[in-house]
SEPAVEX-386906 format. One line per 2 residues: number of its first residue (from 1); their letters; for each residue y, x, z of C-alpha. Coordinates in nm, 3 decimals, padded with zeros to 5 digits. Each point is the difference from the previous one (the first is absolute). Layout:
SEPAVEX-386906
NUM) a) Y X Z  ... .
//
This chain:
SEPAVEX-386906
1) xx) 00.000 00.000 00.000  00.367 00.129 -00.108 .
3) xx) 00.201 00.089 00.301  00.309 -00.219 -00.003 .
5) xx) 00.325 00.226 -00.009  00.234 -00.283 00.011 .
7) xx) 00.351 -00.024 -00.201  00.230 00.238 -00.041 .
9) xx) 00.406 00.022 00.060  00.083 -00.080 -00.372 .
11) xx) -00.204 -00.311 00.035  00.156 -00.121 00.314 .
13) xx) 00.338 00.053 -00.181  -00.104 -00.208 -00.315 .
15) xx) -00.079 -00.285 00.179  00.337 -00.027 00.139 .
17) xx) 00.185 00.061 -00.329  -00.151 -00.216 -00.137 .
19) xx) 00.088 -00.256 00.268  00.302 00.101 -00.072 .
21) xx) 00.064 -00.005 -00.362  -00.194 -00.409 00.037 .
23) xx) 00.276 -00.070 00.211  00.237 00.120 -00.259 .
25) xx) -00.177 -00.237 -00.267  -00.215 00.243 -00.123 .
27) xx) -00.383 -00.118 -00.079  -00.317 00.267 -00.047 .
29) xx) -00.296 -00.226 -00.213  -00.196 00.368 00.082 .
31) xx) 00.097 00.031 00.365  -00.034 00.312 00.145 .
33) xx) -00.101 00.170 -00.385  00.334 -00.125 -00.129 .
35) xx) 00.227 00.172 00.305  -00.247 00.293 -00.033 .
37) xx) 00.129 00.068 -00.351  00.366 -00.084 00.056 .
39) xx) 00.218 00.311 -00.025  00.265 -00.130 00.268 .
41) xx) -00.251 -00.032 00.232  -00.094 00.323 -00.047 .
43) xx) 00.346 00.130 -00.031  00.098 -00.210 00.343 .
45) xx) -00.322 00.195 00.181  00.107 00.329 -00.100 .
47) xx) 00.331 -00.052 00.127  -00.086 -00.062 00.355 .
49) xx) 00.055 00.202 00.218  -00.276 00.190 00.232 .
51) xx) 00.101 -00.201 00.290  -00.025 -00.322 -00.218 .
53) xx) -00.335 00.078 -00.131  -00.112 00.088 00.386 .
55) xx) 00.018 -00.401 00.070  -00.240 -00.037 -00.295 .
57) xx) -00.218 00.308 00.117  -00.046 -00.164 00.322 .
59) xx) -00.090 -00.302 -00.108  -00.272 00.156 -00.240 .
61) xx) -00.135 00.198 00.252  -00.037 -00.321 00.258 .
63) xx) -00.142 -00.189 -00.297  -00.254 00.283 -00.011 .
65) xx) -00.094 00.017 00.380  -00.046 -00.378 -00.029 .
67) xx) -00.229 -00.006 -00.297  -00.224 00.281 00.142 .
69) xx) -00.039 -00.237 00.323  -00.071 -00.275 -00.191 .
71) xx) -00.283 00.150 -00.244  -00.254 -00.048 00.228 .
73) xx) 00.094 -00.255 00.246  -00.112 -00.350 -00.011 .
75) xx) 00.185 -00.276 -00.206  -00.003 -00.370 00.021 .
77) xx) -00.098 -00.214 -00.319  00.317 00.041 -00.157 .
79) xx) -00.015 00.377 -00.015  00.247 00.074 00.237 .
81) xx) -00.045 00.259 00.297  -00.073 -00.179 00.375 .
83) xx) 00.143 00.251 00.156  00.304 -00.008 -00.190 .
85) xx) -00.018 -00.390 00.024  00.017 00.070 00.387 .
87) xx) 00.268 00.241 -00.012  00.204 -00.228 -00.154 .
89) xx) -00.103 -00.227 00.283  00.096 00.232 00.231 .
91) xx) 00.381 00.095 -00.160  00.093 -00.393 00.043 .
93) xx) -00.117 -00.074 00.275  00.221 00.319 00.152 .
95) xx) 00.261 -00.106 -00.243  00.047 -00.337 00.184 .
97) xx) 00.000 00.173 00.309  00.289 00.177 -00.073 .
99) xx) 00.132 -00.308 -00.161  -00.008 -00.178 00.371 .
101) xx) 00.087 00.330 00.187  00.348 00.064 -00.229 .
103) xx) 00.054 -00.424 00.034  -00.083 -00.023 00.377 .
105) xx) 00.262 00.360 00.085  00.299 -00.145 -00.265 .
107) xx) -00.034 -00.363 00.166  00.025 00.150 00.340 .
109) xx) 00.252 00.248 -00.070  00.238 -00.251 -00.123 .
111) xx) -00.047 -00.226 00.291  00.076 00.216 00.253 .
113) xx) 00.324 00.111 -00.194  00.053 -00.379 -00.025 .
115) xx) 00.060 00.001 -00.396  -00.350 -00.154 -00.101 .
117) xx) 00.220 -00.289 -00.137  00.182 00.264 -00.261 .
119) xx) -00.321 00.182 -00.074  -00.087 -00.037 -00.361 .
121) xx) -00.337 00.011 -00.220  -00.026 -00.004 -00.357 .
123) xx) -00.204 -00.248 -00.171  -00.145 00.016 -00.351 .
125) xx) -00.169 -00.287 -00.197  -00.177 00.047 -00.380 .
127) xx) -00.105 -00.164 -00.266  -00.213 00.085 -00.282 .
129) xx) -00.080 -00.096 -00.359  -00.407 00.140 00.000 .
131) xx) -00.264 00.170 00.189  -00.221 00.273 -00.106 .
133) xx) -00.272 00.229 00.151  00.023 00.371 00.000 .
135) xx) -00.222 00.250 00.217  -00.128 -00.337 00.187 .
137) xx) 00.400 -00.026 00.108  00.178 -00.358 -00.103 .
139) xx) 00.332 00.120 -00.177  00.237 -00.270 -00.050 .
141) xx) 00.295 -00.056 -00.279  00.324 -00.061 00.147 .
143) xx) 00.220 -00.281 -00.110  00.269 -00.031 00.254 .
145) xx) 00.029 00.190 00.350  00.262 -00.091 00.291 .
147) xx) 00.107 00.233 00.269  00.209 -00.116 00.301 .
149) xx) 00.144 00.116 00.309  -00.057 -00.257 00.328 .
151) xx) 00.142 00.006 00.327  -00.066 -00.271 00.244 .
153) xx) 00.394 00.028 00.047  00.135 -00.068 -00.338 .
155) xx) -00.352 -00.090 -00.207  -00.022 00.096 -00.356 .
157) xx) 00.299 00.302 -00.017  -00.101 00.159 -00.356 .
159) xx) -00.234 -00.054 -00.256  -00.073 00.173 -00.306 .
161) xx) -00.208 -00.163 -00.279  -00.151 00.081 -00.302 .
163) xx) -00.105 -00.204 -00.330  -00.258 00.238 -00.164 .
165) xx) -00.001 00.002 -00.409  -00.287 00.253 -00.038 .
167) xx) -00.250 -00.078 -00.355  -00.279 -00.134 00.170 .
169) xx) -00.292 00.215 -00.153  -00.277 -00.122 -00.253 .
171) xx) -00.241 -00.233 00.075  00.215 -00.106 00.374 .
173) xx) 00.225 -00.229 -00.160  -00.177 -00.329 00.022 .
175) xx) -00.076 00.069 00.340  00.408 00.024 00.063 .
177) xx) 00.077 -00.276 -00.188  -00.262 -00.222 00.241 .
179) xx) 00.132 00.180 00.280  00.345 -00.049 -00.020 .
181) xx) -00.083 -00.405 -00.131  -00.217 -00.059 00.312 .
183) xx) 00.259 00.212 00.236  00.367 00.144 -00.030 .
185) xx) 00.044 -00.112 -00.310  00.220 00.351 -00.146 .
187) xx) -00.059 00.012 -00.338  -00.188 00.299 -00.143 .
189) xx) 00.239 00.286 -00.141  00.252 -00.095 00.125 .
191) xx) 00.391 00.114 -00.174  00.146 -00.012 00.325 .
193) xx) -00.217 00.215 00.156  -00.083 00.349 00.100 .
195) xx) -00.207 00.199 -00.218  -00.004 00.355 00.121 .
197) xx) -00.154 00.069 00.320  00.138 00.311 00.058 .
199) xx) 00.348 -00.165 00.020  -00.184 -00.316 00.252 .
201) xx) -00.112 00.335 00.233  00.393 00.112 -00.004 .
203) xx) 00.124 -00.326 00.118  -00.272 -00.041 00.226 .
205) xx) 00.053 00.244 00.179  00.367 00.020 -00.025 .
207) xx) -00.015 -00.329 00.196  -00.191 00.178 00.247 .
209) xx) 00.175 00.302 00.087  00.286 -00.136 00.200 .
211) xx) -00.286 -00.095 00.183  -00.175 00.274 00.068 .
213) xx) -00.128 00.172 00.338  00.001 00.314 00.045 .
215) xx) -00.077 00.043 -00.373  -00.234 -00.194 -00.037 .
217) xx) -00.004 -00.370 -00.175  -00.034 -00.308 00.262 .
219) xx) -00.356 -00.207 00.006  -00.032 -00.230 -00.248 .
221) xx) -00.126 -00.345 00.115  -00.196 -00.271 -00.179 .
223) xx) -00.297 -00.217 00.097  -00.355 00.102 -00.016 .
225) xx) -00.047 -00.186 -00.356  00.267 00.207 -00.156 .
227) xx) -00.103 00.340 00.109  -00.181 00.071 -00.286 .
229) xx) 00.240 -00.110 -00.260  00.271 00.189 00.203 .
231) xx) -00.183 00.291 00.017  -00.095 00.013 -00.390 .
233) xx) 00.373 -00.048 -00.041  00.135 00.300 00.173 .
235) xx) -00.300 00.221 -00.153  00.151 -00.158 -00.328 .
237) xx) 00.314 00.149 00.094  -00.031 00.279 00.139 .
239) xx) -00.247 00.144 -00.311  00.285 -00.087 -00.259 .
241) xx) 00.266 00.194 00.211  -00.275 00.288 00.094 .
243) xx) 00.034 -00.046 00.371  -00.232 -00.060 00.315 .
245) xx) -00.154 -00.308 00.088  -00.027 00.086 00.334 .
247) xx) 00.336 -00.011 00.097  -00.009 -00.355 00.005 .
249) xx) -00.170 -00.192 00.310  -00.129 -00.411 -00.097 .
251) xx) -00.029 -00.102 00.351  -00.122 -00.409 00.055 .
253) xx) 00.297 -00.262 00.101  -00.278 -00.161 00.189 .
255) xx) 00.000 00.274 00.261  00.390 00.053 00.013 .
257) xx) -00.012 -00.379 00.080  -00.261 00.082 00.298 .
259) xx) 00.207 00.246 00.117  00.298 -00.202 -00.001 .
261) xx) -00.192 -00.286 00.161  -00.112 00.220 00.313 .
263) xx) 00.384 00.022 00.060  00.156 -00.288 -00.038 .
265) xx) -00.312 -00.222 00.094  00.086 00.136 00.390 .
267) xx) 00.291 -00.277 -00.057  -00.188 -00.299 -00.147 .
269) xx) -00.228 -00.247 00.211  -00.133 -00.147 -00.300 .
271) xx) -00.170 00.331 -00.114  -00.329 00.202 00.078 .
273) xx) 00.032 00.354 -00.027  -00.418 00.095 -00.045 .
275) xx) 00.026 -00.217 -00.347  00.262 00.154 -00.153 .
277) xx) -00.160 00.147 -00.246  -00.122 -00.266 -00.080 .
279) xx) 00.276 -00.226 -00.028  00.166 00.278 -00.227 .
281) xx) -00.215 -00.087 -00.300  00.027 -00.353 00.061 .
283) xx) 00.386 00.013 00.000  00.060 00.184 -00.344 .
285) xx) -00.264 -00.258 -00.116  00.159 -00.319 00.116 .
287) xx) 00.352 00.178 -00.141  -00.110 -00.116 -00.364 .
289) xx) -00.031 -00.349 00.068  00.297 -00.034 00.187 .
291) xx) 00.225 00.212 -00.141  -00.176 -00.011 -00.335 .
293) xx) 00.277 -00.214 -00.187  00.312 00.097 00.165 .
295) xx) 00.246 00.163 -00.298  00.307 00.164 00.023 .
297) xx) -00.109 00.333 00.008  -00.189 00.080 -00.314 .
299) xx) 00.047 00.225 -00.239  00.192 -00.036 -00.360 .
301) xx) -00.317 -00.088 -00.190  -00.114 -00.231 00.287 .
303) xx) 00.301 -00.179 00.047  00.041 -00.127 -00.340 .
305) xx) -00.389 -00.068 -00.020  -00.202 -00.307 00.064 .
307) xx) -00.301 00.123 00.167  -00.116 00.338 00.175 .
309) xx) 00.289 -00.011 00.200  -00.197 -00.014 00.287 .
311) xx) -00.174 00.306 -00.054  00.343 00.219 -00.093 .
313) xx) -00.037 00.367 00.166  00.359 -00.086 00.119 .
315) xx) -00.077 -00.316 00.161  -00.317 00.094 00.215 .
317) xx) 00.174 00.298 00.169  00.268 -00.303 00.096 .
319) xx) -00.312 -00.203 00.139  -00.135 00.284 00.180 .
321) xx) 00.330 00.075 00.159  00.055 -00.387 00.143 .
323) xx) -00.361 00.004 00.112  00.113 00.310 00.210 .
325) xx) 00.342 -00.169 00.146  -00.174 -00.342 00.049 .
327) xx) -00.260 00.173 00.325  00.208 00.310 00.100 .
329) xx) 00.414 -00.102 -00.039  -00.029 -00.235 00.294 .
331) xx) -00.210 00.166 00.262  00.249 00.282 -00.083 .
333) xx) 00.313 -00.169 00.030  00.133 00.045 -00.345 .
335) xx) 00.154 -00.222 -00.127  -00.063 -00.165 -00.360 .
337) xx) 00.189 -00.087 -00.272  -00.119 -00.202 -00.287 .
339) xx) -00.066 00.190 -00.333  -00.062 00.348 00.248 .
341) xx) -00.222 -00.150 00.235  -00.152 -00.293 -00.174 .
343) xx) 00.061 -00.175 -00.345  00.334 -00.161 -00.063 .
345) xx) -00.069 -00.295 -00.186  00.387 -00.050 -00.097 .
347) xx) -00.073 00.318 -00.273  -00.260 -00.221 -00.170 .
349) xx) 00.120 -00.241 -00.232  -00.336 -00.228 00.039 .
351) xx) 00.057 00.014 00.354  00.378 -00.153 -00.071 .
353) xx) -00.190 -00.308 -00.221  -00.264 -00.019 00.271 .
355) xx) 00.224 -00.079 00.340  00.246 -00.211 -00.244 .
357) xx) -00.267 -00.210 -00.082  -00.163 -00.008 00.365 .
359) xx) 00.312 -00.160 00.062  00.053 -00.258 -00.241 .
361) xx) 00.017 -00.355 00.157  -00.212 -00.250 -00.267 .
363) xx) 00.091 -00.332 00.000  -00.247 -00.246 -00.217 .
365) xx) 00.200 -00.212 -00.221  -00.208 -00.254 -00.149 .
367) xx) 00.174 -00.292 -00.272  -00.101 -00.332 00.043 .
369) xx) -00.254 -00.078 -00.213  -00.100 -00.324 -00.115 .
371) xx) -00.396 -00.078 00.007  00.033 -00.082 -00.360 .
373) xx) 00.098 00.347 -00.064  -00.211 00.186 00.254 .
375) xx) -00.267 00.223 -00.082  -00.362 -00.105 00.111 .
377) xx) -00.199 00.273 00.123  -00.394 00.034 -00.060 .
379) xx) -00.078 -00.208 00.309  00.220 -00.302 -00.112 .
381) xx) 00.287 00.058 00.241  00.324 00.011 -00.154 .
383) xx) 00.206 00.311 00.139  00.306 -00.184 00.157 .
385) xx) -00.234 -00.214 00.199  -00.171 00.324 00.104 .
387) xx) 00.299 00.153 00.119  00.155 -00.290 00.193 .
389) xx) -00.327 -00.044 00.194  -00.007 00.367 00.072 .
391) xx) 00.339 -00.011 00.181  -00.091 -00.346 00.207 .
393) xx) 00.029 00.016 00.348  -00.252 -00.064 00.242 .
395) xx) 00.165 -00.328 00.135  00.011 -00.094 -00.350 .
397) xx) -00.348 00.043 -00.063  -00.106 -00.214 00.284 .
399) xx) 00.265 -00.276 -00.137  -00.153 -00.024 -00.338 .
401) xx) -00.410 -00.003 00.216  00.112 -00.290 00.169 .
403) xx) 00.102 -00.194 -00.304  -00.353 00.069 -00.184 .
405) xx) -00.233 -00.279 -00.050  -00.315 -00.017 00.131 .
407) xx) -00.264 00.100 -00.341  -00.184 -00.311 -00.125 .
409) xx) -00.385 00.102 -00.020  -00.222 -00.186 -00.167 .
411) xx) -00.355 -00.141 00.041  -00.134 -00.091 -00.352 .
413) xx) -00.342 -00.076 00.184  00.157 -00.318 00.041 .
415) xx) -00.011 -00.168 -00.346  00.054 -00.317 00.008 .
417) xx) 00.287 00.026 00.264  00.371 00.020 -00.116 .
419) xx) 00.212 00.249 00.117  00.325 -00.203 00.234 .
421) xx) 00.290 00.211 00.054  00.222 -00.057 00.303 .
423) xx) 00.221 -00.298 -00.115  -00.405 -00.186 -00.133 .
425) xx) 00.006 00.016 -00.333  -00.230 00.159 -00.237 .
427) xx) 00.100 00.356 -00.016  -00.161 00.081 -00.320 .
429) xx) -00.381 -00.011 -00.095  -00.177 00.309 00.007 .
431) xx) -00.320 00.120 -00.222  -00.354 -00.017 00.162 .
433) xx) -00.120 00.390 00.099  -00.298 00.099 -00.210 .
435) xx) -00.353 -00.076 00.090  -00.144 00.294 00.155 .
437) xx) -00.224 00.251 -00.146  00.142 -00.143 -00.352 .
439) xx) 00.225 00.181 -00.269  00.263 -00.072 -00.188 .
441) xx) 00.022 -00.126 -00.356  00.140 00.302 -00.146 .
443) xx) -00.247 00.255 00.139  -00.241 -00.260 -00.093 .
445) xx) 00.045 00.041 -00.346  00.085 00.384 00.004 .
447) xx) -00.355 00.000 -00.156  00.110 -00.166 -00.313 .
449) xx) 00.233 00.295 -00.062  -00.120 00.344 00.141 .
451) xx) -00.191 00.195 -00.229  -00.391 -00.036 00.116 .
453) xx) -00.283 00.287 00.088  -00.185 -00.076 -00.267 .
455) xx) -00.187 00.240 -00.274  00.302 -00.089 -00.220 .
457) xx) 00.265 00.041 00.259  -00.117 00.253 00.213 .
459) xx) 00.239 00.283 00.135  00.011 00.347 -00.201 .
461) xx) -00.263 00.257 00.044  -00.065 00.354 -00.125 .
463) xx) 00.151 00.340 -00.038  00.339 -00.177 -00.283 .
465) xx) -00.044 -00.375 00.177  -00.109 -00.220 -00.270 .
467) xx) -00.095 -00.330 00.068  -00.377 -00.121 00.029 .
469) xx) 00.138 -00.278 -00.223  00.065 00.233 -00.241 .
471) xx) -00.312 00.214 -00.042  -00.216 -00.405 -00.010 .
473) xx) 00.273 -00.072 -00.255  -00.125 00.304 -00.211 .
475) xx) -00.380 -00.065 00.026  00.070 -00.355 -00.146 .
477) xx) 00.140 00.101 -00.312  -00.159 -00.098 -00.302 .
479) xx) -00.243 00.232 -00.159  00.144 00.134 -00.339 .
481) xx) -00.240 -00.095 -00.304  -00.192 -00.354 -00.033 .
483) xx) 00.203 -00.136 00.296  -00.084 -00.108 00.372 .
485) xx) -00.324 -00.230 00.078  -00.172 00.197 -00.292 .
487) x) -00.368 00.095 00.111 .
//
């Protein structure tokens, strides 16, 4: 068996060129053959210098290390190394650890200084035209991404969002077109968009850097659905401007929330502290349902847009934000202000239509109608009768009982007796009842007219449904020669 040397520096360097040059619109049919054989490639690799190539260097000789480790060591079905599998295990499970360590010491820190009301976290929501597999990672598309500053103080500060007009690559774009028709609703390629990703990473992080802490770029925050598509995104960005990943940290909202909770849940009755955790997922689930159609806040293609407004970048980091204020502004004694702190429904124009017409005092104004003119319904009750009974009163309805007559019933078993009304005369002379156990006349002679069982009436059998009558009709047909009856 061939020992496994690995890749070397050059190759580590192609694959990010050519990361880079996609980003710039670029496309390789040949992949790695085609950047292989490009001279600027080339020409960009001789040109670095030695302390340049040393990133590449190190990351061929780790990629070596690894592969040696891995040649003989077990693998699951998919091919791919269980003990890598568990060191991968092991880096996030040490990676949320210092996730709850960094969230537990700021949270503290700001509370004993008394400023965890000013204290701000940056939030960042994506969307994305396709999915695709590479190296058994899910790498996802952008087509929009929203980053805001919050503070429980003053809510959404900043935000900084993005439209991205990138050519979707071959064979993806159906999947964006039923993407964005089933979700956000961007169109694909976008003119008002962004199309170099290089130039996304500058303005990225030029939001950033004002917000920096001791050099280095404040957490990210999303919720545990978007880390992946957040995580693809910064990768996406940080290959097209040839920079680190890893200066970046995707930490959950879910656990800022808990954090926040063991705080300010000290001040509320109505809350348990052990299930906060819980309660954190279910809050930025319930935020979509009731928060899901409030609009003011969208962005220029979602404003002027009928639907996938709800799911504007824009809009959800607005939705986090008032999920925040609604369980932490009161316990803390801030106060809130509508559009910081919670919607303001007087920036939406539905909202305006909405309370007028909560408020609109209807008064039915019905003409008098003749009955001659009135239209009869299916049950034979004209509508202006149905309408003044409706609005009887109950003293009215109990006048009009005691005026009924008593129903008249009856007894035709008495045959030969006439009927006497009150004043005793002959009312009228009614009809003897029929005999029992006896029919009518008419379904009496129903025989005379239906169509009888017969041989020559007989329903249709048989695969087409011809008639029995029919097929005896056919056999009775005259032979062809000397005539019927001939023997």
């Amino acid at each position: 068996m061939p020992k496994n040397k690995g890749r070397n520096a050059f190759y580590f360097f192609m694959i990010d060129w050519k990361k880079r040059e996609e980003a710039r619109g670029c496309t390789f049919p040949n992949d790695l053959k085609d950047v292989q054989a490009s001279q600027k490639c080339n020409e960009e690799w001789q040109s670095l210098t030695k302390q340049q190539k040393g990133l590449y260097e190190a990351r061929a000789k780790k990629n070596k290390i690894q592969s040696e480790r891995n040649t003989n060591s077990k693998k699951t079905t998919f091919g791919e190394p269980i003990k890598f599998l568990e060191e991968e295990e092991k880096a996030k499970r040490e990676f949320r650890l210092d996730m709850h360590e960094y969230l537990e010491s700021t949270i503290i820190r700001a509370v004993n200084h008394n400023v965890l009301p000013q204290l701000k976290f940056c939030f960042i929501h994506v969307n994305w035209f396709f999915t695709k597999i590479v190296d058994n990672i899910t790498e996802y598309f952008p087509a929009e991404y929203a980053i805001g500053v919050f503070s429980l103080e003053n809510g959404i500060e900043d935000i900084h969002h993005t439209i991205v007009n990138a050519p979707i690559p071959l064979g993806y774009k159906r999947q964006a077109l039923e993407t964005s028709r089933s979700n956000h609703n961007i169109p694909i390629e976008n003119q008002n968009g962004e199309s170099n990703f290089a130039v996304m990473y500058e303005k990225f992080t030029n939001f950033l850097k004002h917000r920096k802490i001791v050099d280095r770029y404040p957490p990210l925050y999303t919720i545990k659905g978007l880390t992946g598509a957040v995580q693809s995104l910064i990768t996406k960005l940080c290959d097209a401007a040839g920079q680190d990943k890893e200066q970046f940290l995707i930490y959950e909202i879910e656990s800022l929330f808990k954090h926040l909770a063991d705080e300010a849940y000290k001040k509320r009755a109505d809350r348990d502290i052990q299930h906060t955790a819980a309660y954190a997922e279910y809050t930025f689930t319930r935020l979509d349902s009731k928060y899901l159609y409030k609009r003011g806040n969208e962005c220029l293609i979602h404003e002027f847009m009928e639907g996938g407004s709800e799911y504007c970048s824009k809009l959800v980091l607005y939705r986090w934000a008032w999920g925040m204020c609604e369980e932490f502004c009161e316990p803390l004694q801030i106060d809130m202000k509508p559009g910081v702190h919670f919607p303001d429904d007087t920036d939406c124009t539905y909202k305006l239509i909405t309370q007028s017409m909560a408020n609109l005092d209807i008064k039915l104004e019905i003409p008098q109608i003749s009955d001659q003119c009135s239209v009869v319904s299916a049950t034979g009750v004209r509508e202006q009768h149905r309408i003044k009974v409706s609005e009887r009163t109950y003293e009215e309805k109990m006048v009009l009982r005691s005026k009924c007559q008593p129903v008249t019933v009856v007894d035709h078993s008495k045959l030969n007796e006439p009927i006497i009304d009150g004043s005793g005369h002959k009312k009228f002379d009614e009809r003897p009842m029929r005999a029992p156990n006896t029919i009518s006349y008419v379904a009496a002679t129903m025989d005379d007219y239906a169509p009888k069982n017969d041989e020559t009436n007989f329903p249709p059998i048989g695969g087409r449904g011809v008639l029995h009558r029919k097929i005896k009709e056919v056999s009775r047909k005259a032979s062809l020669g000397r005539g019927q009856g001939y023997a």
